[in-house]
Each structure stands twice: as C-alpha cells, then as structure tokens.
Backbone as JSON Lines, residues from 0, in Angstrom:
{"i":0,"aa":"X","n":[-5.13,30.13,16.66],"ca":[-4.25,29.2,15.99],"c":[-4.98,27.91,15.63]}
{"i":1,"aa":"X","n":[-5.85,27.22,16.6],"ca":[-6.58,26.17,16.45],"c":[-7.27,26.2,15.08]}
{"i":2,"aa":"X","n":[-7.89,27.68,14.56],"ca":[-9.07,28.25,13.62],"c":[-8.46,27.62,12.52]}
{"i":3,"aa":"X","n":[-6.85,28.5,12.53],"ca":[-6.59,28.38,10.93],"c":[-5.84,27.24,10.87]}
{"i":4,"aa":"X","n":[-5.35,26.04,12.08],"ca":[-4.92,24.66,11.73],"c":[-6.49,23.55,11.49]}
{"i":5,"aa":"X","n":[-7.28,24.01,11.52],"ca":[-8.63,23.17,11.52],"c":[-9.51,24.32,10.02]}
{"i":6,"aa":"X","n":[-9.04,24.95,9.93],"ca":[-9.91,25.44,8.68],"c":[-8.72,24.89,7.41]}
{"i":7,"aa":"X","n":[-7.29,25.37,7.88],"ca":[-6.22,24.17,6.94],"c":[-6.45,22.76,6.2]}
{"i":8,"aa":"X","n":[-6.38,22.19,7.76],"ca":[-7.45,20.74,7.31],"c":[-8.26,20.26,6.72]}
{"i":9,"aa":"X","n":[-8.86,21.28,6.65],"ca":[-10.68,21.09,5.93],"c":[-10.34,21.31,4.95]}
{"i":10,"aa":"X","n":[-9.92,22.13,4.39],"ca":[-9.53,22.63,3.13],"c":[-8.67,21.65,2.23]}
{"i":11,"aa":"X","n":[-7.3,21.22,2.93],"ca":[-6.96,20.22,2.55],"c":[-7.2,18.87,1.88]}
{"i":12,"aa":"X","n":[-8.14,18.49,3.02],"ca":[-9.06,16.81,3.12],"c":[-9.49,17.32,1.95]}
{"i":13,"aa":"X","n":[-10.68,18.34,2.01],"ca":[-11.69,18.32,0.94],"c":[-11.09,18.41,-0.36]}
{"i":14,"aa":"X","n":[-9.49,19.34,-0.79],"ca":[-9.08,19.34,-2.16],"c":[-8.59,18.12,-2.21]}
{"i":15,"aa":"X","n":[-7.9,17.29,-1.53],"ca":[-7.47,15.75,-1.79],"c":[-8.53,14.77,-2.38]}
{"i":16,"aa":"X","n":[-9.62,15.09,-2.01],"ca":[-10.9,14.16,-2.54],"c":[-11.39,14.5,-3.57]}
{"i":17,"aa":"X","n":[-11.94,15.57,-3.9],"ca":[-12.29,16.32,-4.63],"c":[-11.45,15.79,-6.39]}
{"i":18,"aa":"X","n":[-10.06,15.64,-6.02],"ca":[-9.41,15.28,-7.18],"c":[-9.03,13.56,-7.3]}
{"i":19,"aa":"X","n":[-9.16,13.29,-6.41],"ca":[-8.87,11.49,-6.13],"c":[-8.94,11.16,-7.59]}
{"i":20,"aa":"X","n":[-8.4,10.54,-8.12],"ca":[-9.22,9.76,-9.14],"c":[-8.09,8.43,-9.19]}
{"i":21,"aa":"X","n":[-9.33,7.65,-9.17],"ca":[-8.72,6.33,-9.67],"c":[-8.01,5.29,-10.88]}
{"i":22,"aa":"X","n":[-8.62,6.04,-11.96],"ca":[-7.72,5.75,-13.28],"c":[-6.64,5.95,-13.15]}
{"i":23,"aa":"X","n":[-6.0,5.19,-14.48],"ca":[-4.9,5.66,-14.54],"c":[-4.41,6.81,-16.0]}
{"i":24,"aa":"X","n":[-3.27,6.95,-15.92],"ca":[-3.27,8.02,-16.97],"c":[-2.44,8.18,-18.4]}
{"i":25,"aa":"X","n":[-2.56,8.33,-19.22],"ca":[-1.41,8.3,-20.45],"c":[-0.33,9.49,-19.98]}
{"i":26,"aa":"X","n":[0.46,9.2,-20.76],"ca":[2.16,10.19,-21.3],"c":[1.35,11.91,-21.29]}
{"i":27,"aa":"X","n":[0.13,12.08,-21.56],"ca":[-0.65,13.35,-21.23],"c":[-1.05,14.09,-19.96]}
{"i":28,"aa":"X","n":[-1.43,12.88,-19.38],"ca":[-2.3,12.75,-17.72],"c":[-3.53,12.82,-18.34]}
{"i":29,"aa":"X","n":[-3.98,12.18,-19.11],"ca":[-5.54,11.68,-19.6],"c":[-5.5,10.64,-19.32]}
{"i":30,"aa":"X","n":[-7.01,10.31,-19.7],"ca":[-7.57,8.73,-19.9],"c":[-8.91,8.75,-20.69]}
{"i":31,"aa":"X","n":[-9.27,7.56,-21.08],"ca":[-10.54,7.28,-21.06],"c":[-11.51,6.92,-20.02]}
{"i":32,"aa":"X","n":[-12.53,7.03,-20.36],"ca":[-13.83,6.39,-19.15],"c":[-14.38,5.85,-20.25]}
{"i":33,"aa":"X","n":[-14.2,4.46,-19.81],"ca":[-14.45,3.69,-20.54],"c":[-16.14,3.14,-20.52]}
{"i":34,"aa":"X","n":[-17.26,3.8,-19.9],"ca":[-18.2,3.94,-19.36],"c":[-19.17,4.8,-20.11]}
{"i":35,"aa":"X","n":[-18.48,5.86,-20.26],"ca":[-19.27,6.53,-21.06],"c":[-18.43,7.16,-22.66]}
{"i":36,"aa":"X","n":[-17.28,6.58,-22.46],"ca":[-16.33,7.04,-24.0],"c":[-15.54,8.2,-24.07]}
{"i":37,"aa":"X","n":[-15.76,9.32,-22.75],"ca":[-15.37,9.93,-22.74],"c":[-13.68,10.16,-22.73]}
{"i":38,"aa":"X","n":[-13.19,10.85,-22.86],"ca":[-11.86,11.16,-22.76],"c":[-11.5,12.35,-22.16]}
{"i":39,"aa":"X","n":[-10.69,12.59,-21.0],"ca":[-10.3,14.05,-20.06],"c":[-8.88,14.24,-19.33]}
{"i":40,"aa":"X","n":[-8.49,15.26,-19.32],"ca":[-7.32,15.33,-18.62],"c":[-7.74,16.03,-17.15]}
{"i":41,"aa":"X","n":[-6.32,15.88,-16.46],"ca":[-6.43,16.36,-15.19],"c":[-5.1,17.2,-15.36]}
C-alpha cells in the first residue's frame, strides 16, 4: 500500500510541475512569450 501511495505522489508532484506555468492566459488558454514572440496553448 505504501508502494502505490508513494509512487501516486511522485507521479502527481512531478505532473503538477511539469505543467506550472506562470503566464497568464487569453479567452483560448494561450499566451504570448513575450521573450521570444512565441505564441502557445496549453
């Protein structure tokens, strides 16, 4: 039980970060990066 509440976790943490993003987003869920010009959705 410990395995799959600690392999859960991991899994978890790591997809929460993985997508973090700090921008914010248009009426799409895009933005710009204003850094390099790019433009992307999530």
């Amino acid at each position: 039980m410990k395995l799959i509440y600690s392999l859960f976790l991991a899994f978890t943490l790591s997809a929460s970060s993985a997508t973090a993003h700090g921008g914010g987003t248009d009426g799409n869920g895009c933005h710009t990066n204003h850094k390099t010009g790019g433009y992307h959705c999530h």
